[in-house]
C-alpha positions in Angstrom: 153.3 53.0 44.8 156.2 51.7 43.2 157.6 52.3 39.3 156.2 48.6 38.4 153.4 48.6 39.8 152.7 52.1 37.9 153.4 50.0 35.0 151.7 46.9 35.5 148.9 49.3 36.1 149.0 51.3 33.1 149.0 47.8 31.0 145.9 47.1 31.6 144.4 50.2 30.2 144.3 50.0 26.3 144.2 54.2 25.9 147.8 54.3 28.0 150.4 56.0 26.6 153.9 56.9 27.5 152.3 60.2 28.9 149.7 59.1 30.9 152.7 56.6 32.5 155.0 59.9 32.8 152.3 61.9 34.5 151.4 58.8 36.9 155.3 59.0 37.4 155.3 62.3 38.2 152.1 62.5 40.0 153.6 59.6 42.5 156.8 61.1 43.0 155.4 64.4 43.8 153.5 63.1 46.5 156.4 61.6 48.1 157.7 65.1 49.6 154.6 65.4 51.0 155.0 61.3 52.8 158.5 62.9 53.7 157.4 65.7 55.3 154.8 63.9 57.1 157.2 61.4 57.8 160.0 64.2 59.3 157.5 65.3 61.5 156.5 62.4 63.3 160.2 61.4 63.4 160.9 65.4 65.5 158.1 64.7 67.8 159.5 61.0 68.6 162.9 62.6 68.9 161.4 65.3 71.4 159.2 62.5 73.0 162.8 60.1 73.4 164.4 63.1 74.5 162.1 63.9 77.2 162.0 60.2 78.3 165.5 59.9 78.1 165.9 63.4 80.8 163.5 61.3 82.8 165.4 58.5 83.0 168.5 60.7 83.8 166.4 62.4 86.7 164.9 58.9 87.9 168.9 57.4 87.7 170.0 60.4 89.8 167.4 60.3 92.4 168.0 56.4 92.8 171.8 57.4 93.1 170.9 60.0 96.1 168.2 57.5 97.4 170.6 54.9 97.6 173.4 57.2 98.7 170.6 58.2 101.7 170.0 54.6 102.8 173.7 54.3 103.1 174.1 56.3 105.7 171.0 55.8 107.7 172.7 52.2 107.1 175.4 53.4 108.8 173.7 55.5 111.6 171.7 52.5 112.8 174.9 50.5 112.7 176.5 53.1 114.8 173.1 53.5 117.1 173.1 49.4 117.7 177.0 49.2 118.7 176.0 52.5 121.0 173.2 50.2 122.8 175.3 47.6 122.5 177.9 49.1 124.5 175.2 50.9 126.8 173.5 47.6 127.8 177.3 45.9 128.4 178.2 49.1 130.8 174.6 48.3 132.2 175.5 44.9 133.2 178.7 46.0 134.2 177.4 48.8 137.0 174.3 46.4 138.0 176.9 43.6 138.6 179.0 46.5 140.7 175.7 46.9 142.7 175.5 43.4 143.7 178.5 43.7 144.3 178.6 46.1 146.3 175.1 45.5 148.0 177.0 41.9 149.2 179.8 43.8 150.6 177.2 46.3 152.4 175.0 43.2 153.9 178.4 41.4 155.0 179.6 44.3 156.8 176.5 44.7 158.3 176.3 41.5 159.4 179.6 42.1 160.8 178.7 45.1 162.4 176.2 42.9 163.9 178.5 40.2 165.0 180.6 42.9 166.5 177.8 44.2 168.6 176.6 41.4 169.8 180.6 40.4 171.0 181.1 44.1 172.3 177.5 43.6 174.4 178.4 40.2 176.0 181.8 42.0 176.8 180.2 44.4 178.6 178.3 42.3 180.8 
């Protein structure tokens, strides 16, 4: 309670003197240590409690930062794994067209082979 409204209060009482107002004074004032202390001790624990969040916020900001730092390089891995296939499925292609290759060459000389035969036979006779 404020000083005026003390006052005002002690108007309305015909028996008020400048005592009774003092000891109203005094009475009010002394229970503002008490408000303080009350008051300082809720403000430590909010302090501890913004404290603690704060940590947690420090540990939740690192762990995104070593998350993030993680994805990176599994980023990284699957970029080198896909170029890997990549180049796996291009050598693929590569060595199947060899085998057609190859397996045309094999049938033509054969078929040559054949050819060649069949000449060397009708020499023979």
């Amino acid at each position: 309670m404020g000083i005026l409204a003390l006052l005002d209060e002690e108007c309305w009482f015909s028996k008020a003197t400048d005592r009774t107002f003092v000891d109203k004074l005094e009475t009010a004032h002394a229970m503002h240590p008490k408000e303080r202390q009350l008051q300082a001790k809720a403000n430590r624990k909010l302090e501890k409690r913004l404290k603690e969040v704060i940590m947690q916020l420090e540990d939740e900001r690192r762990h995104t930062d070593q998350y993030k730092e993680q994805v990176e390089k599994v980023n990284a891995r699957v970029k080198a794994l896909k170029r890997q296939m990549d180049e796996s499925e291009e050598e693929c292609s590569r060595e199947k067209a060899q085998r057609r290759k190859a397996q045309r060459e094999i049938e033509d000389l054969i078929e040559a082979n054949a050819t060649l035969n069949r000449e060397a036979s009708s020499l023979k006779t």
